[in-house]
VOVEXZA-313204 format. One record per atom (N, C-alpha, C): y, z, x negated. Coordinates in steps of 0.1 Angstrom, whole numbers, plus 5000, padded with zeros to 4 digits. Layout:
YZX
...
This chain:
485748815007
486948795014
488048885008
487348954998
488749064995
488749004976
489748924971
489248874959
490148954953
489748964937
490749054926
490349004911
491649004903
491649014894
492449124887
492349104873
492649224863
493549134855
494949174854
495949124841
496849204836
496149324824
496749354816
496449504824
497749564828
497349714831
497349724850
497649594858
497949594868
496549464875
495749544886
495249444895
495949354907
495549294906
495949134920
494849184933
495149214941
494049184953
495149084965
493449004966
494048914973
493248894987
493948885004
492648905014
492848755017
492048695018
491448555021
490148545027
490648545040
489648515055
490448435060
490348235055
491148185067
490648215082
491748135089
492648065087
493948205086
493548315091
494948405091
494748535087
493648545077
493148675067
492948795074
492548765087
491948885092
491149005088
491249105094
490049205089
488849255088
487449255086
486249255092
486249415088
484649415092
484449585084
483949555071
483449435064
482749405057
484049405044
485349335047
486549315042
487249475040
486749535051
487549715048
487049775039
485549725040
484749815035
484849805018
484949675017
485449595001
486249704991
487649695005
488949744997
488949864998
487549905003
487650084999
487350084984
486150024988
485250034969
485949984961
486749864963
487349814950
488549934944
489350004957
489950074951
489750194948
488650264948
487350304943
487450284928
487050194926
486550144914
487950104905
488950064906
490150074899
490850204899
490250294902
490750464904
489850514891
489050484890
488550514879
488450454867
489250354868
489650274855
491150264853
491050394842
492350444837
492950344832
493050224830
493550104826
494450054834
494450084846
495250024857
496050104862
497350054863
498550134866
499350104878
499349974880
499549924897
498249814900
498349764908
498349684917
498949624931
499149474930
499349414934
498149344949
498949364961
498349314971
498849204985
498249114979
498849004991
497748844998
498148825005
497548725014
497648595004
496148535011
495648395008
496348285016
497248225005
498248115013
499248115012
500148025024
501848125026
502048125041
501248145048
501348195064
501248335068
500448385062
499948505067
499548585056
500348735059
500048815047
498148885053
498448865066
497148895071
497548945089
496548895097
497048885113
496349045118
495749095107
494849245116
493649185119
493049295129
491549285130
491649105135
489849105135
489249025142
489149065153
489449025166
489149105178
487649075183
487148965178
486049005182
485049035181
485449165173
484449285173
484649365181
485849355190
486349445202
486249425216
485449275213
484949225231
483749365236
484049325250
483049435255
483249555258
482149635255
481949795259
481049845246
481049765236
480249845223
480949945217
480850065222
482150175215
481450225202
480050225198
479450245183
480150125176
480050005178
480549885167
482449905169
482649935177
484449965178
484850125171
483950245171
484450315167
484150285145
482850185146
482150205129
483850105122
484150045132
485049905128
486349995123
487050045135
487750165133
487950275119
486550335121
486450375106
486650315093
486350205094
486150135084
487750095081
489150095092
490350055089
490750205081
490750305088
490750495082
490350455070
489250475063
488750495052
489350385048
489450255048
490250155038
491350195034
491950205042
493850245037
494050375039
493150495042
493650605031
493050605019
492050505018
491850514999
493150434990
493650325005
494750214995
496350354994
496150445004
497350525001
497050664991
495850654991
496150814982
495550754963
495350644963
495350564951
495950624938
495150654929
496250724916
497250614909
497650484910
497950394908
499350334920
500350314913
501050204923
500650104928
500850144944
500250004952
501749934956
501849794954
502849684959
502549564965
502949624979
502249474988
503449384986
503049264983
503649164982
503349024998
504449075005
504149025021
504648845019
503648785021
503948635024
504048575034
503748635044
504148585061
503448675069
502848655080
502748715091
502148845088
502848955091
501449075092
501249165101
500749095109
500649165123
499449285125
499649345133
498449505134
497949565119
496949495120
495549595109
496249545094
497149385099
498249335081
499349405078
499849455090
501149535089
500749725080
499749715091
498949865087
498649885071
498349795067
497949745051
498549795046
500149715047
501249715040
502049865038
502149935050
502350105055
501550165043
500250145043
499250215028
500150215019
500450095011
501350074999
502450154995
502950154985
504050234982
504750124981
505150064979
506349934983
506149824990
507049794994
506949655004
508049554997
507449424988
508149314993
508249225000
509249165014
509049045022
509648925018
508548845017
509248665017
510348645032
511548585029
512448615042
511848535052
510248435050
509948395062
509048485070
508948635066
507648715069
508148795087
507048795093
507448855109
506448935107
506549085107
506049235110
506149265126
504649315131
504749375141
503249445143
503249565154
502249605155
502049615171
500849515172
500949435189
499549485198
499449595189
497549625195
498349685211
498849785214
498949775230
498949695238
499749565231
498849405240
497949385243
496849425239
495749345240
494549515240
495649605249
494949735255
493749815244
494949805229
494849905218
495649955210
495450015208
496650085198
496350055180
497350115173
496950045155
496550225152
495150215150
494450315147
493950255127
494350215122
494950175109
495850325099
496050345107
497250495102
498450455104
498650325117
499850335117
500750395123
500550435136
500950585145
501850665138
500950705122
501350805116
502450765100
502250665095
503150605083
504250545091
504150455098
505650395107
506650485105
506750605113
507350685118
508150745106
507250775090
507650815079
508750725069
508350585074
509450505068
510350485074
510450455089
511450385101
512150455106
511350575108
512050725116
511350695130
511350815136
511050815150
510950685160
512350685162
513050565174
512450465164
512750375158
512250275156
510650205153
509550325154
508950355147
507950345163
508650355174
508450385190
508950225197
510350165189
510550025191
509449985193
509149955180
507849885174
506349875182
505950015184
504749995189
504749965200
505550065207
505850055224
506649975229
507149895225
507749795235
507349655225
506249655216
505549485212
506849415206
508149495198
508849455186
508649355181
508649275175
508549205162
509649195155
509549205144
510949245133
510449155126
511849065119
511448955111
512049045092
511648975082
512049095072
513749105071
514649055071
516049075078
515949225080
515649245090
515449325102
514549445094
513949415092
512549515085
512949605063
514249515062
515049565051
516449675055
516349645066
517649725070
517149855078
515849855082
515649985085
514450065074
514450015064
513450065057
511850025054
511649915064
509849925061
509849845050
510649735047
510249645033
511349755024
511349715012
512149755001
513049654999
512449524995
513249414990
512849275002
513749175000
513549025008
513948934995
512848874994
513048714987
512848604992
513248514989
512748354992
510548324992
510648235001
509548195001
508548204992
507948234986
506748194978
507148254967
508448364968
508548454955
507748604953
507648624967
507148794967
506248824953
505248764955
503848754942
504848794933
505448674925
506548744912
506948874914
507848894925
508949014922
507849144921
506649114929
505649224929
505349254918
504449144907
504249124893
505549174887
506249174884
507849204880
508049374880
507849404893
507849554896
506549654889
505549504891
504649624889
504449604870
505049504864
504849544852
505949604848
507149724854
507949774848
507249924850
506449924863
505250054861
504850034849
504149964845
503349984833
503850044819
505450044820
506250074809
506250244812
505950304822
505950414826
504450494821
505050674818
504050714816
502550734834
501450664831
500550674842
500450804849
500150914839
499751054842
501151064852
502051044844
503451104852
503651014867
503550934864
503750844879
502450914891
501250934889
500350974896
500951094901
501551164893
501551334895
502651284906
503751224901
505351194913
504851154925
503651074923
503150994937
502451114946
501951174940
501551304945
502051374956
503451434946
504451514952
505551444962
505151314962
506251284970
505751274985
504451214985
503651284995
503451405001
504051484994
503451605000
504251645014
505151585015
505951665031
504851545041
504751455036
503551375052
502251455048
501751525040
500551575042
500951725045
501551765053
502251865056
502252025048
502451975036
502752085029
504152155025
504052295029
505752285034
506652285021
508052305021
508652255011
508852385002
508952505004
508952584993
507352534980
506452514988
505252474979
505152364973
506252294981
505652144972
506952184960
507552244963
508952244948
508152334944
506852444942
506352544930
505752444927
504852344933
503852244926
504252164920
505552114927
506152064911
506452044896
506752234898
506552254884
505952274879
504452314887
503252324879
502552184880
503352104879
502852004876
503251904863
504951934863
505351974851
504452004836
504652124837
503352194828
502152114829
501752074835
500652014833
500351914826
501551824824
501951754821
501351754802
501851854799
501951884782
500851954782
499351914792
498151894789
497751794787
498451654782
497951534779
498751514766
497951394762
498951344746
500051274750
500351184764
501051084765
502551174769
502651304769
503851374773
504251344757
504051404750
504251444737
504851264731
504051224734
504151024730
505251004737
505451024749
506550974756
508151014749
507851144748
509151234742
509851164732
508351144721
508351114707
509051024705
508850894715
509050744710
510050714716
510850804727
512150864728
513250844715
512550954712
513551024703
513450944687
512650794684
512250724674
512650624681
513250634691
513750474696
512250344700
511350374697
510050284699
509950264717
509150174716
507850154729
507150304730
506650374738
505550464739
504250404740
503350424735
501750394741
501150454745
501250464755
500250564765
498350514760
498150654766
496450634762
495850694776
496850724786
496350754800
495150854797
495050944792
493951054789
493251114798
């Protein structure tokens, strides 16, 4: 259900569970390992992630694994959303969701992982788990709030919001809005101008830009900065990058 390819320095992941690419644990569990496994292949510099179709970037869980009183199969399910998307957010690689329609709860939650959002202008965002007497234990509680700000971030959950991408570019959660059936490109587009960038250096930025949500306070994240800096001119690709600068060339990173 969680399909992927490899083109060039950037992967495709694609969720396809018709009819509305729902989430299982089996599907969570995928996009841990996969991204897993493209973390360790220094070859890859972004990836690309979007829905099977053009309806649905993905509707959230399956609920019915949440019939009942089974609190072991709701809490394993649960986990399984935690561990998916903090491995899709702390990723050494740029992640760009490329949103093609609906992404409701555990699809919306997805998308929050990522470091960019593109929306197709037919895309409708919302996080609707208090309807149906849950909340988005996905990490959305906690990323909403970091892109949208507070109040909006409270819209959303607590009063069952739906923001269509319009609406979802003017307060921050998408980056960009295109035409139907463009997102895939502009994602591809973006994410091969990553690739023109040094990797080491993008990982380390992705790092530090994090660091006020992982609450490290701000005198430390500006020393870590520059020891990260320096750190920097422990790899060959600083030295390359400068180089081919200053010779007018391409650089070629060797991601060391």
């Amino acid at each position: 259900m969680i399909k992927h390819r490899i083109d060039g320095h950037t992967a495709f992941i694609t969720i396809d569970n018709p009819p509305a690419n729902t989430w299982t644990p089996e599907s969570l569990r995928a996009l841990e390992l996969l991204v897993g496994e493209l973390n360790a292949n220094r070859t890859i510099y972004a990836a690309v992630i979007t829905g099977a179709g053009s309806k649905f970037f993905s509707a959230g869980a399956d609920l019915q694994h949440f019939k009942g009183e089974d609190k072991v199969l709701a809490r394993h399910f649960i986990a399984c959303f935690g561990a998916a998307f903090e491995a899709l957010m702390n990723a050494r690689f740029v992640t760009i969701a490329a949103i093609n329609g609906y992404a409701m709860g555990g699809g919306l939650e997805c998308t929050l992982a990522c470091d960019i959002r593109i929306a197709e202008e037919h895309a409708q965002m919302a996080l609707p788990e208090p309807a149906v007497g849950l909340l988005p234990a996905g990490c959305g509680t906690q990323n909403l709030p970091w892109l949208v700000g507070e109040g909006w971030a409270k819209r959303i959950i607590l009063t069952n919001e739906r923001v269509d991408a319009a609406t979802a570019l003017r307060i921050g959660l998408v980056q960009e809005v295109v035409p139907k059936g463009e997102a895939l490109a502009k994602a591809t587009a973006m994410a091969e101008r990553v690739g023109a960038l040094s990797p080491r250096a993008i990982e380390y930025c992705k790092g530090l830009i994090h660091n006020a949500r992982n609450g490290i306070p701000r005198r430390g994240g500006l020393a870590l900065e520059r020891e990260r800096f320096m750190d920097l001119f422990d790899h060959e690709d600083q030295a390359e990058g400068v180089t081919a600068f200053l010779e007018k060339r391409k650089p070629e990173w060797k991601n060391d």
